[in-house]
C-alpha positions as CSV (number, residue, x, y, z in Angstrom):
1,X,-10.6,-14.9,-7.0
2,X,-12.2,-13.7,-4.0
3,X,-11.2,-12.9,-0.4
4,X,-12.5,-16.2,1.0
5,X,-10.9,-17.9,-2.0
6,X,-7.3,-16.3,-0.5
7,X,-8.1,-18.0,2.7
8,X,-9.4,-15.2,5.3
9,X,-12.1,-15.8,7.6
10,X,-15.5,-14.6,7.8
11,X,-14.9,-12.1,10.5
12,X,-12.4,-10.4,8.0
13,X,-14.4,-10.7,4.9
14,X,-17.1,-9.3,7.0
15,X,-15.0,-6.3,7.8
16,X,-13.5,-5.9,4.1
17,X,-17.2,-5.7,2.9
18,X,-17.9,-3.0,5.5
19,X,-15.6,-0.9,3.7
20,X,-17.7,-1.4,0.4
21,X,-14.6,-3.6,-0.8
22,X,-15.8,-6.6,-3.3
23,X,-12.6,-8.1,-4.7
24,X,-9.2,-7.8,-4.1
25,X,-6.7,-6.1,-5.9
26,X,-3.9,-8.1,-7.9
27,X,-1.3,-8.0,-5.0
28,X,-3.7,-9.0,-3.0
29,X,-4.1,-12.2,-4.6
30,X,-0.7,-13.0,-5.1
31,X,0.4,-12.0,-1.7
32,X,-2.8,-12.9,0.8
33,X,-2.1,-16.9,0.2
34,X,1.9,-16.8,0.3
35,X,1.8,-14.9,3.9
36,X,-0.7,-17.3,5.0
37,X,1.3,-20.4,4.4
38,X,4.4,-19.0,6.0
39,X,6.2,-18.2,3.0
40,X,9.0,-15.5,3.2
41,X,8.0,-13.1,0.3
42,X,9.7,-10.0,-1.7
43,X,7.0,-8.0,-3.1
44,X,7.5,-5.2,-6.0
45,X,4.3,-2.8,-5.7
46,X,4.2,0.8,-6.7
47,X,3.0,2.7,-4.1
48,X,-1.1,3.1,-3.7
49,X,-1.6,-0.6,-4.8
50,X,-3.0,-1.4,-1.9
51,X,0.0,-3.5,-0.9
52,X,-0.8,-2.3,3.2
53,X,-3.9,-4.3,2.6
54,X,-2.2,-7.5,1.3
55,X,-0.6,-8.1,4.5
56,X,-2.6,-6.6,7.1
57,X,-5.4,-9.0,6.3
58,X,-3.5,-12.1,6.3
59,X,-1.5,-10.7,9.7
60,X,-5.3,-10.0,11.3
61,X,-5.9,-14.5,10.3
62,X,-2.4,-15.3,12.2
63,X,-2.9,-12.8,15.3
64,X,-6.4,-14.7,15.5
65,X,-5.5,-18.3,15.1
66,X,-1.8,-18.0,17.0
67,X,-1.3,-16.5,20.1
68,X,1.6,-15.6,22.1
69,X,3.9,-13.9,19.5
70,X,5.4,-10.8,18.2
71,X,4.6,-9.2,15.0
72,X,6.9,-6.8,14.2
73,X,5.8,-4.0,11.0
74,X,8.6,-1.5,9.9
75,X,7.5,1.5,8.2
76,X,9.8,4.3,6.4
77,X,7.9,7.0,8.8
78,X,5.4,7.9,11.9
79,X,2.4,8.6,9.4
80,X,2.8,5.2,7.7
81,X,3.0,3.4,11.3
82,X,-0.5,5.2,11.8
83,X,-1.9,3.8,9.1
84,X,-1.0,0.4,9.1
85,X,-2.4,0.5,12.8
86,X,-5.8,2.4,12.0
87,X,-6.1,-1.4,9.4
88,X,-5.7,-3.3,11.8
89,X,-8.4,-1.9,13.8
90,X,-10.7,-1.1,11.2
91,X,-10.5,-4.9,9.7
92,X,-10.0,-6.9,12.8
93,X,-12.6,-5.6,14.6
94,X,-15.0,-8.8,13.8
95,X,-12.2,-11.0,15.8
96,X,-13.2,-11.5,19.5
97,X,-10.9,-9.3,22.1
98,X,-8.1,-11.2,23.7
99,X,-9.4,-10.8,27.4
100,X,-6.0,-12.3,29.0
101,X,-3.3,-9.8,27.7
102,X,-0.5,-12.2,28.6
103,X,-2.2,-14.6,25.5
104,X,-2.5,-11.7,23.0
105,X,-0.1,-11.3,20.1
106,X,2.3,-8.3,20.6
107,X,2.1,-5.9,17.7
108,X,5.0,-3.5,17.1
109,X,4.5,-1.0,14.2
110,X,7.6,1.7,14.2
111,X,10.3,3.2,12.0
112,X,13.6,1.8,12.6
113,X,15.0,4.7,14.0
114,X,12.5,5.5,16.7
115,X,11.8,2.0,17.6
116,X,15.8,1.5,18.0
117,X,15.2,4.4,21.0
118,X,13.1,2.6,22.6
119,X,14.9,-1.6,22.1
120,X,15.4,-1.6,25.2
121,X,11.7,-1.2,26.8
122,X,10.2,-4.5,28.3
123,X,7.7,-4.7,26.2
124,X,9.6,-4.2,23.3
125,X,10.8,-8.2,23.2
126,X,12.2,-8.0,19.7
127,X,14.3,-11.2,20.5
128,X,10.7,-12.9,20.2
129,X,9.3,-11.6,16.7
130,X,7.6,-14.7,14.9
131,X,6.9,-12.4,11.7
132,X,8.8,-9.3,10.1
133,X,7.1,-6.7,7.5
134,X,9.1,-4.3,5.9
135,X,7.3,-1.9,4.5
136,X,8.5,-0.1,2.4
137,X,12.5,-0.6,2.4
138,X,13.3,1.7,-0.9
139,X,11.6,4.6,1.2
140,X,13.7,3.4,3.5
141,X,16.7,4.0,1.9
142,X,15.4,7.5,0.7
143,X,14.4,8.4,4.3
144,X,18.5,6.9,5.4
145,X,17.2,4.5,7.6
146,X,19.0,1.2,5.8
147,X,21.6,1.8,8.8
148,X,19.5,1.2,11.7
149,X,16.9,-1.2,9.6
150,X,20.7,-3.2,10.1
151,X,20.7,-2.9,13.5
152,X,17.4,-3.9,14.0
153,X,17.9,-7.3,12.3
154,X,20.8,-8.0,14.3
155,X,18.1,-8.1,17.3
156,X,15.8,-10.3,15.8
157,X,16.0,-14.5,16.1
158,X,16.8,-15.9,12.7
159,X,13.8,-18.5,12.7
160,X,11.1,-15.8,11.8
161,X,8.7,-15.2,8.8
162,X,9.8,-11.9,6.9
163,X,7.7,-10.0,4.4
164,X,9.9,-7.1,2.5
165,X,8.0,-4.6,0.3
166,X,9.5,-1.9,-2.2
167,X,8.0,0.1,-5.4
168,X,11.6,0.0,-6.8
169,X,14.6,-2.2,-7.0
170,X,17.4,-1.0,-6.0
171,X,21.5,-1.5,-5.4
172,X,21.1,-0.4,-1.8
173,X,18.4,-2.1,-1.0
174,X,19.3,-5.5,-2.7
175,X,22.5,-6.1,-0.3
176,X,20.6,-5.8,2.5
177,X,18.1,-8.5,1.1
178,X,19.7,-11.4,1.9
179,X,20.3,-10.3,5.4
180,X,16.2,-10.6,5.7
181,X,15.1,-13.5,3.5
182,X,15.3,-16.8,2.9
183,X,14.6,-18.2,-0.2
184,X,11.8,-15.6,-0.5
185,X,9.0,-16.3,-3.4
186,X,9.2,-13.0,-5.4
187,X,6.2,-11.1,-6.4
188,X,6.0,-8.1,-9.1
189,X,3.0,-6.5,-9.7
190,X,2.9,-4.5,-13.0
191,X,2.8,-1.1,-14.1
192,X,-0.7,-1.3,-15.8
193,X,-2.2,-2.3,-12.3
194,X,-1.5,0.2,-10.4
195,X,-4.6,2.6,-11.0
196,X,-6.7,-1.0,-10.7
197,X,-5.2,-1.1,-7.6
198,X,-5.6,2.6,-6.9
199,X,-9.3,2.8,-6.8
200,X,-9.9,-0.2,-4.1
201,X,-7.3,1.3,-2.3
202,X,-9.1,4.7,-2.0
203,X,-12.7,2.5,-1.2
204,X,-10.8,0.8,1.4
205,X,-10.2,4.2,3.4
206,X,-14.1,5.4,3.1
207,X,-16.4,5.1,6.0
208,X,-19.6,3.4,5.0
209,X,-22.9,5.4,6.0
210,X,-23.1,3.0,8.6
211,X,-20.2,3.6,10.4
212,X,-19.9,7.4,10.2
213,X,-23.1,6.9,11.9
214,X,-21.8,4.5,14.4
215,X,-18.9,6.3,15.3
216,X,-21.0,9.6,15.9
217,X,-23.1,8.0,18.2
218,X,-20.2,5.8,19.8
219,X,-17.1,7.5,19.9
220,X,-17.2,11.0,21.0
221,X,-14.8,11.7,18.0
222,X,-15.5,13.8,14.8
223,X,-15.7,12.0,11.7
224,X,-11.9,13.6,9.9
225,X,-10.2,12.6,6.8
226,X,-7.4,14.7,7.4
227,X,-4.4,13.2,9.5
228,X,-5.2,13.0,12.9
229,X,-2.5,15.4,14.3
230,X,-2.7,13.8,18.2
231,X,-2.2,10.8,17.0
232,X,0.8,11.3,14.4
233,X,2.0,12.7,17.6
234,X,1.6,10.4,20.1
235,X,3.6,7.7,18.0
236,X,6.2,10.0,17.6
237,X,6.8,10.1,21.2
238,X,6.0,6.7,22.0
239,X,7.1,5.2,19.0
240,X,5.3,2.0,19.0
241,X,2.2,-0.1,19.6
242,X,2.4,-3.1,21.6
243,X,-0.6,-5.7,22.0
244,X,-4.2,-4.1,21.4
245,X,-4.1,-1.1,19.2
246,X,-4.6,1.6,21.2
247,X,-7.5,3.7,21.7
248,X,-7.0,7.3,20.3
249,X,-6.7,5.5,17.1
250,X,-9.7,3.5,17.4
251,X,-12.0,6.1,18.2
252,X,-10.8,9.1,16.1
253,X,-11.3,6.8,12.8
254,X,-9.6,7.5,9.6
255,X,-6.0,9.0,10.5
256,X,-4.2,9.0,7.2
257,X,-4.3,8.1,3.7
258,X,-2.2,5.5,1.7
């Protein structure tokens, strides 16, 4: 099966295959069309599946097609929320720009303890999230952040979408579950998979040729695999991202690996 076979767009596929990305992985497949259609979803992955992937693409389709509405992405630390941001830019930038900010989705991508300093900021309307990600909520548990993942949900409405990852079962983590989902269409992607999964993963996070180029000419930035350390810091004191990803990440490129 291929991307357009999951159901993404052409401005997405267009971006996937800038990445030198050709097919996608196995949770990919199973996951892509499930998010799509609305589903609530509890996903099994070990880690470097390329499970960020499998629901940053379909989120890219729902912030393009449905406007006004809050996507909220919780991640077990700072460097994961830097990640999943640098995605979204890299595979959304086919999309056109949202040039009334009043009519462009909110995106909030935080841990759960630093977005809980923050709840009360007015752009911070958690009472309004239309989709929920957990990601990944046994690294959660490893970090101790099940508490205030708790009192996080407790702000959310109850009519919302909600997408829970995890590499592992696990007691803690299952009684917290059913505080999140409802009726959620379970995926497990197997053992054998992972290095599969592994080597897309990696393409996904390589710069073409092209757009080294590009973003010497373009962005004043230096071309860095390594962690951007100004960004990694600037979302540990501002926590979040709201509405457009924001511009230190789009210009510096490649900020962390998965």
């Amino acid at each position: 099966m291929n991307f357009k076979e999951l159901g993404l767009s052409e401005q997405t596929i267009k971006a996937i295959t800038d990445q030198g990305i050709q097919e996608p992985t196995t949770v990919q497949t199973d996951v892509i069309p499930s998010i799509l259609a609305g589903s609530d979803i509890f996903t099994i992955a070990p880690e470097g599946c390329g499970k960020t992937m499998s629901y940053v693409l379909p989120l890219i389709e729902i912030m393009a097609q449905n406007k006004n509405q809050t996507i909220l992405i919780l991640t077990a630390d700072s460097k994961t929320s830097a990640f999943v941001s640098d995605k979204i830019t890299v595979f959304s930038r086919y999309h056109e720009e949202e040039d009334d900010d009043e009519n462009e989705a909110n995106v909030i991508i935080a841990s759960p303890d630093l977005l809980l300093e923050i709840s009360d900021d007015e752009n911070i309307r958690l009472n309004e999230t239309s989709v929920l990600v957990v990601d990944d909520i046994n690294l959660m548990k490893k970090k101790k952040q099940l508490k205030n993942l708790e009192k996080i949900l407790e702000l959310l409405p109850a009519e919302k979408q909600n997408i829970v990852y995890t590499n592992r079962r696990s007691q803690e983590t299952q009684s917290i579950l059913p505080k999140i989902l409802k009726s959620p269409q379970e995926i497990k992607i197997d053992k054998n998979k992972e290095q599969e999964a592994n080597i897309v993963a990696k393409e996904a996070i390589i710069p073409t040729k092209t757009e080294t180029k590009k973003c010497r000419t373009n962005c004043r930035g230096k071309d860095n695999e390594l962690p951007d350390k100004e960004a990694l810091d600037l979302i540990k004191k501002y926590n979040t991202f709201c509405g457009k990803t924001p511009k230190f990440l789009t210009i510096k490129g490649i900020i962390a690996s998965e």
